[in-house]
C-alpha positions in Angstrom: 33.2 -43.0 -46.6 29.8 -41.0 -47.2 30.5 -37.6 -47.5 27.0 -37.2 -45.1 28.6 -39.8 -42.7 31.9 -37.3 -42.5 29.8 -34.4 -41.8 28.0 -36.0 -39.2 31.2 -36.8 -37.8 32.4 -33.1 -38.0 29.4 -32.2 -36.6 29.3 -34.3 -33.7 33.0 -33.6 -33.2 32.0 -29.6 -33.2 29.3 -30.2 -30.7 31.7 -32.0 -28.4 34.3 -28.7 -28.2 31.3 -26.8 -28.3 29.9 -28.6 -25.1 33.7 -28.6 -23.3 34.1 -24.5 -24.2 30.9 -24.4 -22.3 31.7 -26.1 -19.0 34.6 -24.6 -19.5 33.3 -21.1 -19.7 31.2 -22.0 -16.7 34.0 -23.3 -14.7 36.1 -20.2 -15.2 33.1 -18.1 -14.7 32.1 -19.7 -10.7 35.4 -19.6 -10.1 36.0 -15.4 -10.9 32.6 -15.2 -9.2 33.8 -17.5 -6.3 37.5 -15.2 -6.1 35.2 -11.9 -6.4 32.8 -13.4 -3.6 36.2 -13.9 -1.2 37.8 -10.7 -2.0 34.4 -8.9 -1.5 33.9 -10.3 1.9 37.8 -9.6 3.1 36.6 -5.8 1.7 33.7 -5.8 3.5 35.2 -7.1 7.0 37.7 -4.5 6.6 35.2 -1.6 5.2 32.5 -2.5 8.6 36.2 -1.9 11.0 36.7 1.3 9.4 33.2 2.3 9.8 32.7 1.4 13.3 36.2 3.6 13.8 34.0 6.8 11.4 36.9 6.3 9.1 33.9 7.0 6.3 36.3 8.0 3.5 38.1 4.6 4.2 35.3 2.5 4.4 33.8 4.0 1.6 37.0 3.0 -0.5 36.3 -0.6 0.7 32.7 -0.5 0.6 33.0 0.3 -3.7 35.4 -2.9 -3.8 33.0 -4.9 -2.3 30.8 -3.7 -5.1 32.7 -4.4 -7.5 33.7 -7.4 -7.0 30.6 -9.3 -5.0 27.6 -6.9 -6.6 24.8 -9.5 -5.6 26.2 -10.9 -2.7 27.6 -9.3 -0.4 27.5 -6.0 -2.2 23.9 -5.5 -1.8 24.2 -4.9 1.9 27.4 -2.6 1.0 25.5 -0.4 -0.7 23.7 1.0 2.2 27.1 1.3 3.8 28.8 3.2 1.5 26.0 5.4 1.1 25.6 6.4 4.9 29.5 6.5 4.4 29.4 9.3 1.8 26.4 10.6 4.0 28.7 11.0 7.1 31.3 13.0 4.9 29.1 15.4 3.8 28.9 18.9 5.5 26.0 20.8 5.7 27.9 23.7 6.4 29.8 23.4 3.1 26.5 23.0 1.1 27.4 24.5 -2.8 30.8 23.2 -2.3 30.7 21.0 -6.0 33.1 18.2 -3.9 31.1 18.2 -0.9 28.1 18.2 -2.6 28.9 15.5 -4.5 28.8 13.5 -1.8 25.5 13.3 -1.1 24.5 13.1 -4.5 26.8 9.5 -3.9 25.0 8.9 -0.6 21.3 9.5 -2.2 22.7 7.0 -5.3 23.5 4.3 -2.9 20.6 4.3 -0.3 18.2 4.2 -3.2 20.0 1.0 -4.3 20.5 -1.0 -1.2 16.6 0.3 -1.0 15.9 -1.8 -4.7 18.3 -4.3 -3.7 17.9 -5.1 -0.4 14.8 -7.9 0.2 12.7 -8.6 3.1 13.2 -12.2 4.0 16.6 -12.1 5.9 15.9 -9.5 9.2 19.1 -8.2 8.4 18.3 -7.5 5.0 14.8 -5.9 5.7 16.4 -3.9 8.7 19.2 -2.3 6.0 16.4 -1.5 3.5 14.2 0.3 6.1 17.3 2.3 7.2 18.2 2.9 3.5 15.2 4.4 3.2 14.7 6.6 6.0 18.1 7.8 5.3 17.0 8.5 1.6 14.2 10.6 3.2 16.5 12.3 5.8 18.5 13.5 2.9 15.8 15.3 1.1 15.4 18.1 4.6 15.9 21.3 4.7 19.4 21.0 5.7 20.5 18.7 3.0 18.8 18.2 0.0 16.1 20.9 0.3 13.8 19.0 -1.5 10.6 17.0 0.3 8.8 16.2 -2.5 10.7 13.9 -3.4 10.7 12.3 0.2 7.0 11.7 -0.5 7.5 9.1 -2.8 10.0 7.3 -0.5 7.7 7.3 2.5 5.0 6.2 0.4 6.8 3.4 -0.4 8.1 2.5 2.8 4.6 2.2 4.5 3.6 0.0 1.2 6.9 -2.3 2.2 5.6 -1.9 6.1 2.3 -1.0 6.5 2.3 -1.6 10.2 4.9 0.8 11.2 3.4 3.7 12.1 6.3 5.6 12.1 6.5 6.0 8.2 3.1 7.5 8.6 4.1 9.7 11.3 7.3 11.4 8.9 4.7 11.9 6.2 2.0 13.4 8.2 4.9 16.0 9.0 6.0 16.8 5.6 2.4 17.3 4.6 2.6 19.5 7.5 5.0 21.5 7.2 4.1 21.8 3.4 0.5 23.1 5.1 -1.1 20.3 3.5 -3.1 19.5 6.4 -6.0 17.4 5.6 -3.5 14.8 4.0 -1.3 15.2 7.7 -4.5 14.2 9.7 -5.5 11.5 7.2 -1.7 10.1 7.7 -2.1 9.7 11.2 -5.3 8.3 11.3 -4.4 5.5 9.0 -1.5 5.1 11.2 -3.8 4.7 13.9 -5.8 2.2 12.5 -2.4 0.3 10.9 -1.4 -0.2 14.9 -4.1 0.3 17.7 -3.1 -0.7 20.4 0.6 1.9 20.0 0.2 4.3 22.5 2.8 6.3 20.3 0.0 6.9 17.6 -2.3 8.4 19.9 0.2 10.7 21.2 1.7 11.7 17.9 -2.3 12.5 16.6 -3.0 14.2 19.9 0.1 16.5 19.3 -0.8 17.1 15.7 -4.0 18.1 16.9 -2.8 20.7 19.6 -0.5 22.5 17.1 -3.9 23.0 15.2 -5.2 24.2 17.9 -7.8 21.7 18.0 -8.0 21.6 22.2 -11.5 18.6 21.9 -9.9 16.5 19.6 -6.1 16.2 21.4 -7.9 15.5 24.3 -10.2 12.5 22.6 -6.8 11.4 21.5 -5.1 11.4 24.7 -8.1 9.6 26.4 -8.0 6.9 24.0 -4.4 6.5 24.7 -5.1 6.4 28.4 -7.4 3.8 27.8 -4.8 2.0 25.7 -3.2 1.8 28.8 -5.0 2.1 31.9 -2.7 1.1 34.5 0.4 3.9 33.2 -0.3 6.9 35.7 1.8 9.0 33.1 -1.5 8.8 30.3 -3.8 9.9 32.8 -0.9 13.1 34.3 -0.3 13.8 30.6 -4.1 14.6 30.4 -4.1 16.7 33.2 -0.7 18.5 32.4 -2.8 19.3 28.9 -6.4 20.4 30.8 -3.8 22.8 32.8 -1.8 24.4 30.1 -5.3 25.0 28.0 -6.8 26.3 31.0 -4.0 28.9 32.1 -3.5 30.0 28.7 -6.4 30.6 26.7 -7.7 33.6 27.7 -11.1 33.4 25.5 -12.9 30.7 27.4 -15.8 31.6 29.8 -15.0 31.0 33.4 -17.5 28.1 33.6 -15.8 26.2 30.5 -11.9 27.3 32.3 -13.8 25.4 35.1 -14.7 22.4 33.4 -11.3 21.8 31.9 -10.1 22.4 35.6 -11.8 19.7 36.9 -11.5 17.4 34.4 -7.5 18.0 34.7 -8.3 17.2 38.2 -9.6 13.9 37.9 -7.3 13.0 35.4 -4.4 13.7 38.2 -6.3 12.0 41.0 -6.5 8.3 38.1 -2.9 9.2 37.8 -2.3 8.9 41.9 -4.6 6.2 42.6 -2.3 4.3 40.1 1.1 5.9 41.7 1.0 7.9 44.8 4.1 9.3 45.2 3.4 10.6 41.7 5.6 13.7 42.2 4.7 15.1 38.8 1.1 14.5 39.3 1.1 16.1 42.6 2.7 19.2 41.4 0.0 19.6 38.4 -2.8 18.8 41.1 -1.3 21.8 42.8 -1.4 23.8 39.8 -5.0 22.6 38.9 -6.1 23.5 42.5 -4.6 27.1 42.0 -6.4 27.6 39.3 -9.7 26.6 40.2 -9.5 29.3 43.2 -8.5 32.0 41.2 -12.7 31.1 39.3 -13.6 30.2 42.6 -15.8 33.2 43.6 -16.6 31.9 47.5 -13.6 32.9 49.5 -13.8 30.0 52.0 -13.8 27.3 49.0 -11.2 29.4 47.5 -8.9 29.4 51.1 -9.8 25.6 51.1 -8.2 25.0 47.8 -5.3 26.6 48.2 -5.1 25.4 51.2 -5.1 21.7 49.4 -2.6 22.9 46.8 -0.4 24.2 49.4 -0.3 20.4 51.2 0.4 18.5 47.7 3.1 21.0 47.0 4.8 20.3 50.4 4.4 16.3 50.2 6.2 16.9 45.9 8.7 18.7 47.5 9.5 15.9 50.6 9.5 13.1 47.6 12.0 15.4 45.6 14.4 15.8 48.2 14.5 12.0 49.4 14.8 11.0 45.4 17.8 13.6 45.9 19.5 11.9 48.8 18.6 8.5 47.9 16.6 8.1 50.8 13.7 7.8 48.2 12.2 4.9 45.5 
């Protein structure tokens, strides 16, 4: 025979057991990934039982199993798991302790990658990244970590992944904050204001950004646009009034004509919140209040007499409605 014709021979003969070491490679291969898939999933039914019990050190055992033997499967969703596992055995209190310590270095490890992980498509899924991620952030307070720069990053990236939940925006307008970097704060909450409009929650976290600036105009354009967000929710329009009062009765600087203004407009902000619910208990008693108020400017004594006199009546008819919500006799 040709020698070429032998070699040919060889050579197909070579790509034949080269071709069977292959499927067979692949068999054996699905089938370890196939037993790791099984095993990971017994883990992991077993790791969730001990978590819902808090047995963290127990489930944190499992959870690493299910790692290790189902990494892209079922694993991904373990690693949020085991790092809110390690996260629940850490104590603040112990804080320099290297072994206690440790375990929030794991925790930190773990939420950042279920975060990389974790995808978007499957609700389940995106709900375990979002919570890996605000759990990432959680760990860099002042109690854990200590270290909010490096919550920035994270928060950034969770609005990019969500830019419609204005709650991301809301935990980074606090850090800048609290880090006094407060042009950044304001510019946080107005972009989570214009991410979701029509939240009443935006309105009312800018409105309370505002007042700890002591910005008195603009938490009260804030709270008006949140009122008319909502137009028929007597709490907007008491919550305006409870804000006209507490600037009013507390800041000593303003003029009697602009303590005035405030009074009324706190006023008629607790007369919209009664026309929407009249047994308003709360807005009755900051009426009251309001009234009380505008006597003490009030420099006629007969309006004066007539609005305490007013006050006096709204106080009574709060304090009926509290005592029939007490016996039940009430709505």
């Amino acid at each position: 025979m040709p020698s070429n014709w032998q070699n040919g021979g060889t050579m197909r003969s070579l790509s034949r057991v080269s071709i069977a070491v292959a499927l067979l490679t692949v068999l054996v291969t699905a089938g370890c990934s196939k037993v790791g898939s099984i095993k990971a999933m017994k883990s992991f039914k077993e790791a969730n039982q001990a978590y819902a019990q808090q047995d963290y050190k127990k489930a944190a055992g499992l959870y690493e199993e299910v790692i290790q033997n189902d990494p892209n499967g079922v694993g991904v969703q373990a690693y949020f798991f085991l790092g809110n596992s390690y996260d629940n055995l850490f104590k603040p209190s112990k804080r320099g302790d290297a072994e206690n310590d440790a375990l929030l270095t794991k925790a930190v490890a773990n939420y950042q990658k279920a975060a990389e992980a974790l995808g978007t498509t499957k609700p389940e899924d995106a709900k375990l990244k979002k919570l890996a991620l605000e759990y990432l952030v959680a760990s860099y307070r002042e109690d854990k970590l200590n270290d909010p720069a490096k919550a920035e990053p994270v928060l950034q990236n969770m609005i990019r992944i969500d830019p419609t939940d204005p709650t991301n925006y809301f935990v980074l307008a606090r850090l800048y904050e609290d880090a006094g970097v407060y042009d950044e704060a304001e510019k946080m909450l107005l972009a989570a204001k214009q991410a979701k409009p029509n939240d009443p929650a935006v309105y009312m976290t800018l409105a309370g950004y505002y007042n700890r600036q002591g910005e008195f105009e603009k938490t009260i354009v804030a709270l008006n646009e949140r009122a008319a967000k909502e137009p028929n929710n007597p709490e907007a329009f008491h919550t305006i009034a409870s804000y006209y009062w507490d600037e009013a009765s507390r800041d000593f600087k303003l003029k009697d004509t602009e303590k005035k203004d405030y009074i009324e407009k706190g006023i008629q902000a607790s007369d919209k919140a009664l026309q929407l619910k009249p047994d308003y208990m709360e807005a009755l008693v900051f009426k009251g209040l309001l009234l009380r108020l505008e006597a003490n400017v009030e420099k006629d004594p007969a309006k004066q007499q007539a609005l305490l006199k007013e006050a006096n009546v709204l106080r009574d008819k709060a304090e009926d409605l509290r005592k029939k919500k007490a016996s039940g006799t009430g709505d």
